[in-house]
N, C-alpha and C positions, 0 to 999 in steps of 0.2 A: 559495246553492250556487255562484253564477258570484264571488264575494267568493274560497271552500272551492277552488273548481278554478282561479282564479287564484294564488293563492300558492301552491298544491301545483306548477304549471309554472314558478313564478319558482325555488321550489325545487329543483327538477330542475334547471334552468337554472345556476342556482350551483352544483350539486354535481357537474354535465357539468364546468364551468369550473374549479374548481377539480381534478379528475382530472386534468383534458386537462393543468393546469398541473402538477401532482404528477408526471403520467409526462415531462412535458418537463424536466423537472428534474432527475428519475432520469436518465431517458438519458442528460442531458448530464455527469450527475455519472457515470456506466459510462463515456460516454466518456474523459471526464477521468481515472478510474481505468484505464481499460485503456491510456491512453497514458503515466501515469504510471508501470503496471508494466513497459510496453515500455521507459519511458527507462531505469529502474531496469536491465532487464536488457540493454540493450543500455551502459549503464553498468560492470555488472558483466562485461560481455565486456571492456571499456577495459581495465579495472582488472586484469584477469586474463591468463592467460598467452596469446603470441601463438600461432595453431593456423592452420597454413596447410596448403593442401592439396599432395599429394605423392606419391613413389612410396615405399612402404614394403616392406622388403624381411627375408628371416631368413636372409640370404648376410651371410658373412662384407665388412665395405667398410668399409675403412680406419678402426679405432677401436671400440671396445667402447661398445656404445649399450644404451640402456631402451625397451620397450615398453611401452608403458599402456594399460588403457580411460580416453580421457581424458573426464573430467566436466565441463570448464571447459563454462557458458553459450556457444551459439552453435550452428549448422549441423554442427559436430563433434563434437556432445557423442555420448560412447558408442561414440565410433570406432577403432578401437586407432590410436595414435600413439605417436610414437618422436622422441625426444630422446640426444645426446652422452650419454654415462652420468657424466661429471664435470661436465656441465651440463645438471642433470634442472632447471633453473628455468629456462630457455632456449626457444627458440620451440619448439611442437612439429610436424611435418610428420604428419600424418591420413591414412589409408589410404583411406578411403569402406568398411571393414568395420566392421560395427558389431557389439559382444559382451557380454552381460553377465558373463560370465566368461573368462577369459583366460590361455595360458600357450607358452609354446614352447621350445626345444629341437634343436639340428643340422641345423635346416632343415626340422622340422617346426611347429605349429600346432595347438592345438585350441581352437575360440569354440564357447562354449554360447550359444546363441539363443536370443528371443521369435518367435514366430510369432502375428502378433493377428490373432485370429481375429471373425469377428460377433458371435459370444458368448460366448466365452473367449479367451483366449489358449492354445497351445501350445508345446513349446518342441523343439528339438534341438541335436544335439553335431554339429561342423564341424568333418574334420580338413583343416588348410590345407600348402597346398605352400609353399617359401620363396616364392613371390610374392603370398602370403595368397590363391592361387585355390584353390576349394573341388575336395578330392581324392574324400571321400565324406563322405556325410555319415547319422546315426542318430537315431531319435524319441529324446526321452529321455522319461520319465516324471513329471516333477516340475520343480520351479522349479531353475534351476542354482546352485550352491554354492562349489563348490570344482574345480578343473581343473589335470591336470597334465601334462607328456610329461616321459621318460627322458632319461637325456643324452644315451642314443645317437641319440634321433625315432624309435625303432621302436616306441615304445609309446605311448598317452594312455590317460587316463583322467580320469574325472571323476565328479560325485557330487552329486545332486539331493533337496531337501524331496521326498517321494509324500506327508506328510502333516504340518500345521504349518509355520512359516516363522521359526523361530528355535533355534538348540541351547541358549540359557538354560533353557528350560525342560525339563520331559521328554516333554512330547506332543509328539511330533515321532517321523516315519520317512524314513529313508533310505534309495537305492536309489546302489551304486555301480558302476561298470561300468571293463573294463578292453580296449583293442582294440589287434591287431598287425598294425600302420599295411603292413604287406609280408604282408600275406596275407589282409586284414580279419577276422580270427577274432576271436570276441567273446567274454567273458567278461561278462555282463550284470546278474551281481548276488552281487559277493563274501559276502553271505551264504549260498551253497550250499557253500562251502571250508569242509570238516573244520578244525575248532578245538581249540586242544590248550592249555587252560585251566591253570597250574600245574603244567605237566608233566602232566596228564593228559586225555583226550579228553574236550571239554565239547559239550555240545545245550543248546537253549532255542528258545521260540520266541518271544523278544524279541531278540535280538542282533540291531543294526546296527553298520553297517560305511560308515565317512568317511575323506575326506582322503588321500590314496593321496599317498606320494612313492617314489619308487622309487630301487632300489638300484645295479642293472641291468636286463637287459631279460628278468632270472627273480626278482630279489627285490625287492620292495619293505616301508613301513612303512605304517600304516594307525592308526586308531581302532576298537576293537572297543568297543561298550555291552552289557551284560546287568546284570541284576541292580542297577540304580540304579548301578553304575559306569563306569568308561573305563579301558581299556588301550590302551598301545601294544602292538600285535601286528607282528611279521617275517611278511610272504608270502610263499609261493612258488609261484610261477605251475604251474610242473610240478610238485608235487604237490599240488598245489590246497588248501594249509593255510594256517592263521595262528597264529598261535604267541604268546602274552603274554610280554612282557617288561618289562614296570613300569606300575606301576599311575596312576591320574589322570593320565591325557595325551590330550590332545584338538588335531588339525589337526596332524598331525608335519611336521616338513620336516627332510630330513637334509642333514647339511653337506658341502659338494664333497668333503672326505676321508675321508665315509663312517665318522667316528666320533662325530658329536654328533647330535643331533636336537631342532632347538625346537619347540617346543609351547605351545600356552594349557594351565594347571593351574587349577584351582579353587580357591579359597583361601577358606580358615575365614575368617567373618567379613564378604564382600562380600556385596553387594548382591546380591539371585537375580537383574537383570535385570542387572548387571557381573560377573560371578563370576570374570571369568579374570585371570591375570597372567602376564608371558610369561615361561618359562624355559628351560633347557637340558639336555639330559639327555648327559652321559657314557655310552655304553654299552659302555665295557669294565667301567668301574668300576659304572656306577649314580648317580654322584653327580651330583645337582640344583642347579643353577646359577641363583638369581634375577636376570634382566638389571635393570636401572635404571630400566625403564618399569614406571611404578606404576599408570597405569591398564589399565582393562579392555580385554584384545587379544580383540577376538572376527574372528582372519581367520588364514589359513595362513600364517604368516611365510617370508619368501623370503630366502635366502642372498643375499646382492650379492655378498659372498667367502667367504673362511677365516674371518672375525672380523667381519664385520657380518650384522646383520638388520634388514630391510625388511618392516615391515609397515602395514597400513590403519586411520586411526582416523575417526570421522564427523567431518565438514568442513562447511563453511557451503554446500558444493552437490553435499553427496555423502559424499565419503573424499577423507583428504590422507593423503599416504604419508609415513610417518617412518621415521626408523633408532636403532639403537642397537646399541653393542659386546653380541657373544653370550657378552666372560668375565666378565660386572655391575659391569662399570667402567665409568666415562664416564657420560652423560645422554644420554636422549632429543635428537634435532635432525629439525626437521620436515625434508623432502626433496622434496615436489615437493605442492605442491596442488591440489587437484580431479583425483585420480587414483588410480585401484586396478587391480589385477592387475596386477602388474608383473612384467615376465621380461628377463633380462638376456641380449646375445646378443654374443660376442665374446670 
């Protein structure tokens, strides 16, 4: 028996030893891994655009400039920052506002927010003063999407997942809202606007409603869904309707002369989880314009002028923002890395 309980503690012994040795050598390998991915990202700050802190402003000061949520790695990541607008690869100056969606307009602002919570997160809409101070702010319902303000700043709006987190698919709901920054009146969910489907009065009780760009501060353009499709729809704030006017178009953005509007279209043939391609729609004529970018644009294309378009592709720490001519000439050219929502001001 003392032979039996002798080696049973020699064994125990060894197999203490060898743990104690097993966890000391994890550890040391976590550490060494956790330092390696520190160098790693304090590398990939090196390597990446300088982002220094600043005052950021949506007043007019000497020179046409860009706003971004910027994504580079570091203390800024997520901070809207602003860059020269002919030098978007340039250092950028960091506000200390942080958004996950982003857009501005004549001295207005709207940042859609996380609010982390103990056991979820929440989220809301921020409309900001030109000095990015918070003027008021609304819960929003859902993960934030898409966000816009008017050229005049009398209006935002923006546009949240309530269910699902991707428009590739079709399980997904949306909830869009529209607010007049001089009076705070809300319009909380452009699906309650009379829709007027092919010239005649349509209901369902699937239509949602995304993407708002506006015209003024009574008309805007939208994405209407029903029925497994997408329209572009015309709104009108005071008679609270939307009106289709061409069929598959998804994220409009209309051009400063108020005659084009780009869009993602779906195209025969892609990928269900790439489906879109960016185009241009004529709306005196109707006619569909394919731009040069041949992959999948899944975000709101932003005008930069009369003839370009600024949109978001996935990036190595996030979104990098590309351009391309809106009349399908010329090529794609990247424009600024680790950065999305972009709003031009000047």
């Amino acid at each position: 028996m003392s032979g039996t309980t002798g080696m049973t503690r020699t064994t125990r012994l060894v197999i203490l030893l060898a743990a104690v040795l097993l966890l000391g050598t994890v550890g040391a390998g976590t550490v060494l891994h956790a330092a390696h991915r520190s160098g790693l990202r304090d590398q990939q700050q090196a390597d990446g655009p300088a982002v220094r802190t600043g005052t950021v402003s949506l007043l007019p000061s000497g020179g046409r400039r860009l706003l971004v949520r910027n994504l580079a790695w570091g203390p800024h990541r997520d901070e809207i920052a602003t860059v020269p607008a002919d030098r978007p690869q340039g250092p950028r100056t960091a506000s200390g506002v942080t958004c996950l969606r982003f857009h501005a307009a004549a001295g207005t602002g709207i940042c859609l927010q996380a609010v982390h919570g103990a056991l979820q997160d929440s989220y809301r809409a921020v409309v900001l003063d030109a000095h990015l101070r918070e003027r008021h702010r609304f819960a929003a319902s859902g993960i934030p999407t898409r966000a816009r303000v008017s050229p005049s700043g009398h209006l935002v709006a923006w546009t949240v997942f309530v269910s699902g987190d991707s428009y590739a698919g079709t399980d997904f709901s949306t909830r869009t809202a529209v607010v007049d920054t001089r009076t705070w009146a809300v319009e909380d969910n452009l699906e309650t606007f009379h829709v007027v489907k092919d010239g005649r009065p349509y209901q369902a009780a699937d239509i949602n409603v995304w993407g708002v760009t506006f015209a003024d501060d009574t008309r805007f353009y939208a994405t209407l869904a029903t029925g497994g499709r997408t329209y572009l729809v015309r709104g009108d704030l005071t008679t609270r309707t939307l009106t289709t006017v061409h069929r598959n178009v998804e994220c409009p953005s209309l051009s400063p002369d108020g005659r084009r509007v780009a869009y993602k279209k779906r195209v025969e043939g892609a990928s269900p989880d790439a489906p879109w391609r960016l185009y241009v729609l004529d709306l005196r004529t109707g006619k569909e314009t394919a731009t040069a970018e041949r992959r999948s644009v899944d975000d709101q294309a932003l005008w930069a002028d009369g003839s370009t378009l600024v949109y978001a592709l996935p990036g190595d720490y996030g979104s990098d923002l590309w351009s391309v001519p809106a009349a399908g000439t010329g090529a794609p050219r990247p424009l600024m890395a680790s950065a999305v929502a972009p709003a031009y001001l000047g």
